[in-house]
C-alpha positions, 0 to 999 in steps of 0.5 A: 423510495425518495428521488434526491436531485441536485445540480441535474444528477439523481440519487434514489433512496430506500430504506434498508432492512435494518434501518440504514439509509440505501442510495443509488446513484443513477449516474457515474460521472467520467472523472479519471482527469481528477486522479491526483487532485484534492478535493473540496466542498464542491466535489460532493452533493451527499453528506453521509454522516449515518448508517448507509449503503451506496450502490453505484449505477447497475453495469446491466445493459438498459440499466435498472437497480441492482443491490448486489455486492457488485455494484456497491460503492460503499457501505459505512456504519456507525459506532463499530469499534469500542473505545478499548479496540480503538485505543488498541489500534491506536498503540499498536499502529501509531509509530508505523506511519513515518515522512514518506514519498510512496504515495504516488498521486495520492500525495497530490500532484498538480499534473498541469505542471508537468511538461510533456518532456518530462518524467516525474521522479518516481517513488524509487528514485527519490529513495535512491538518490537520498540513499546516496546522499546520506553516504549510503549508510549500513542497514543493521543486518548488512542488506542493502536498502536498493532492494527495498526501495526497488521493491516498494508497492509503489516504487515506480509511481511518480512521487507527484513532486519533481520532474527531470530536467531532460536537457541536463540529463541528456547532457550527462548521460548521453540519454533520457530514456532509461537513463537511471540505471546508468545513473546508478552504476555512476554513483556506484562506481565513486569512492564512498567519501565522494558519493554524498556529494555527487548525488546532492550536485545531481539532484541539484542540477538533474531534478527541477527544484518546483515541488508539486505535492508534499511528503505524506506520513504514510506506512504499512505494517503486517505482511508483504509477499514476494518481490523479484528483489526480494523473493520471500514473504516476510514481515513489514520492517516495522512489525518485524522490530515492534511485534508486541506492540503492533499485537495490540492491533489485535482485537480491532482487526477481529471486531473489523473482520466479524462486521465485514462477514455480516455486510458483505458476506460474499466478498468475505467468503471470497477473500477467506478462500484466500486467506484459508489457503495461506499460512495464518502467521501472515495473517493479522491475529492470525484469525483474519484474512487480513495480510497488510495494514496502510496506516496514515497520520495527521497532526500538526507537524504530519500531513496525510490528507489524500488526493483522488486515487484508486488504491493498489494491491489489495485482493480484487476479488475481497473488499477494503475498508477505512477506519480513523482513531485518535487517541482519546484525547485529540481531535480533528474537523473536515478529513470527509472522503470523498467518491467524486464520481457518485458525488457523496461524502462520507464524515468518518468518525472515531469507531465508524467503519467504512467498507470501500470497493476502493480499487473501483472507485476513486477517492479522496479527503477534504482538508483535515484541519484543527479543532476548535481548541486548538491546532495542538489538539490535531490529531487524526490516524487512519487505518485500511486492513486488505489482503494484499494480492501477492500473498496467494503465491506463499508457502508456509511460514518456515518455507518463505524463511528458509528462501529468505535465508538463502538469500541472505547466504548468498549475499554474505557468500564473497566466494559466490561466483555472482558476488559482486559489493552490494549484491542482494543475493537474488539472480534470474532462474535461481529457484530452479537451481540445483544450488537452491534444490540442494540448500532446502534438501538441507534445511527442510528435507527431501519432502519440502523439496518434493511439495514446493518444486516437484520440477526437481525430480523431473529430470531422473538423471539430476538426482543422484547429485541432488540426494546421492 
C-alpha cells in the first residue's frame, strides 16, 4: 500500500487483482457550495489517466476501508469500446444533441449574481416564453408543445441564465409568488397575431437581461416514462423520428453493458431486476437494461462542458457511466471530469469507459478546448446510457401506446365535455374512469382491463355498463 498526500488530504493506494491501480479517499471535502461552478486545474490533485478504482471514504462508523460496491466513486478502464462501436454510436447518437436550456446548474450558473429577491427563470419558462415568441407554432402531429416543455426531467430547475424582475412583475400581475400561470393564461387568452409581440415586451421588461450561463447542445435519446402531462411511456422525439439511424448505437450499448456486469456485478444485477421486469422494446437494443441516453457535443460553434452538479432520474439502485467519441477524425484537449469532493480527475478518451455513481458524487469538466491543429478540428461527443427511474411504472409496449392514443382521442375530441384550444387531453382521476375503462375494454379486451386495473371490477354494480 502507497500513501499519496498532497495539500494535507490522503489518498491510499493498492494494487488491483487485475493490475489497475485502487484508490481510497480517507477525506470527502463538503463542496455542496460548488454545485454550478466550473472547474479548473486547481480542483483536483489526482490525474487518473489509466485502468483504476476509486473508493470514496468507508461511511462505517470508526471509518476503516471498505471495497464494496457502496463506497466506490468510480470505476474507469481504458481502451473498451472498438473503433467500429465508437463510430456506431457516433452515427446513431450525433443529431440528437440540439441548442438546449434544460441543463440546470450543469449549464454553470455564477450563483453570486442572484439576488435573494429573485427567482432564476426555470427551464420551463424559458421554453415557454420562446414558444410564444415564435407565434406559438404547430407541432406535425397537432400536440401542443407546453405538455412537453412542462414535462422535461428538468423543467423546474433554474436555466442559471436569468433571473425575474420581481418589481416588474408584481407591477403587472399583482404577485410574484406563482405568478406564471397567470402569466400564461395572459398570453393565452391574446389574439394569435398579437401573442409574439407581447411575449417579446415581456421578456424584455419582466426578465433581467445579465445572462449568467450559456446554452449547453444537450439532448436525450431512447425512452422517457410517464409524466403527469404526458401520461404514457414513449419514444424520445428524436428516436422516434430517426429510428434506424439511432439503431447503430446498438453494438456500443451491448459492449457497455457486458463490462458494466464484470465491474460491477451487484449494481448490475440490481438494475437487471428492473430491466427484467420492463418491456424490452423500452430497452436500447432491447438487450440491455438501459432505457434513456444523455448525449452532449462539443465543437467549435457547440458548447458542452458541464459545471459541478449531481445528475438526476437515473435507477439509485443501478450505477451510471460516461463515454466520449468523435468521429474518427477530430480531436479535442482538457474536457477531464472532475469529482471535487475526492480531488481526482479522470482524462476520458475515445473508447475508455467511465463507470460514475453520478447521482452521489458530484462532477464536472474542465475547459475542452482545441487540438493543437486547429479549432476546426474540435470536435468531442459524450454519452451516459441509465436507466431512467420512472420507467418501472410501465405496462407493455402496446399498452403505454394504447394510453398514449387515448390521450390523443380526447385532445382531438371538440365534443369532449373537457375540451377547451390547446388542451392535452389529460385531466385529474382520468385512469380510473369509466371512460378510460370502457376505450381499453375496445382496443385491448376485457383481459388487459383485468391486468392492469383490476380496480375496475371492484365495484360488481359498474359492470354491466362497462361490459353489458
Amino acid at each position: 500500500m502507497e500513501l499519496i498526500e498532497i495539500g494535507g488530504r490522503r489518498w491510499q493506494k493498492y494494487e488491483g487483482d487485475e493490475g489497475q491501480a485502487v484508490y481510497v479517499a480517507e477525506f470527502l471535502e463538503k463542496q455542496d457550495d460548488v454545485i454550478g461552478i466550473f472547474v479548473d486545474d486547481n480542483s483536483y490533485d489526482i490525474l487518473i489517466d489509466h485502468d483504476a478504482d476509486f473508493y470514496l471514504p468507508s461511511r462505517e462508523i470508526g471509518g476503516g476501508i471498505s471495497f464494496t460496491e457502496d463506497n466506490i466513486a468510480f470505476k474507469f478502464r481504458k481502451n473498451v469500446f472498438t473503433q467500429e462501436e465508437q463510430q456506431g454510436a457516433f452515427d446513431g447518437l450525433f443529431d440528437a444533441a440540439v441548442e438546449s436550456n434544460n441543463r440546470g446548474m450543469a449549464a454553470g450558473a455564477q450563483r453570486e449574481g442572484q439576488s435573494g429577491k429573485r427567482d432564476w427563470v426555470t427551464n420551463y419558462q424559458a421554453n415557454v416564453l420562446s414558444w410564444y415568441e415564435r407565434g406559438c407554432p404547430k407541432t406535425i402531429d397537432g400536440s401542443n408543445p407546453l405538455e412537453e416543455y412542462a414535462n422535461e426531467p428538468e423543467a423546474n430547475e433554474p436555466t442559471g441564465k436569468n433571473v425575474w424582475l420581481r418589481t416588474a412583475v408584481e407591477k403587472q400581475f399583482g404577485k410574484y409568488t406563482g405568478f406564471f400561470p397567470d402569466l400564461e393564461k395572459y398570453l393565452d387568452d391574446l389574439p394569435v397575431e398579437l401573442v409574439s409581440a407581447e411575449a417579446k415586451k415581456i421578456r424584455k421588461n419582466l426578465i433581467s437581461d445579465t445572462s449568467y450561463a450559456n446554452p449547453l447542445w444537450s439532448g436525450i435519446a431512447g425512452f422517457y416514462g410517464r409524466y403527469p402531462r404526458i401520461p404514457y411511456g414513449r419514444q424520445t422525439a428524436y428516436t422516434e423520428h430517426n429510428r434506424e439511424q439511432f439503431e447503430k448505437c446498438y453494438p456500443f450499448a451491448r459492449k457497455l453493458e457486458k463490462v458494466f456486469k464484470e465491474l460491477i456485478p451487484a449494481r448490475h444485477s440490481a438494475q437487471q431486476k428492473y430491466a427484467g421486469a420492463t418491456d424490452d422494446r423500452f430497452l436500447i437494443g432491447g438487450d440491455t437494461t438501459f432505457t434513456t441516453i444523455t448525449v452532449n457535443t462539443t465543437s467549435k460553434d457547440r458548447n458542452a462542458r458541464m459545471a459541478c452538479h449531481r445528475d438526476a432520474g437515473s435507477l439509485n439502485d443501478g450505477f451510471s457511466n460516461l463515454t466520449v467519441v468523435s468521429d474518427g477524425k477530430k480531436d479535442w484537449k482538457g474536457g477531464y471530469l472532475v469529482a471535487p469532493e475526492v480531488r481526482a480527475a479522470i482524462n476520458v478518451r475515445p473508447g475508455d469507459l467511465l463507470l460514475i455513481d453520478n447521482m452521489r458524487v458530484i462532477h464536472g469538466n474542465t475547459p475542452i478546448e482545441a487540438p493543437d491543429s486547429g479549432k476546426d478540428d474540435l470536435l468531442r461527443m459524450s454519452l451516459v446510457f441509465y436507466y431512467r427511474e420512472d420507467m418501472e411504472n410501465l405496462g407493455s409496449w402496446e399498452y403505454e401506446h394504447t394510453r398514449r392514443a387515448y390521450v390523443d382521442s380526447r385532445r382531438k375530441n371538440e365534443d369532449h365535455p373537457l375540451w377547451r384550444p390547446f388542451w392535452n387531453g389529460v385531466s385529474p382521476g382520468m385512469w380510473s374512469e369509466e371512460e378510460w375503462y370502457n376505450y381499453l375494454t375496445s382496443e385491448m379486451g376485457e383481459g388487459i382491463v383485468m391486468e392492469y386495473h383490476p380496480e375496475a371490477f371492484e365495484n360488481q354494480s359498474s359492470l354491466e355498463s362497462f361490459f353489458g
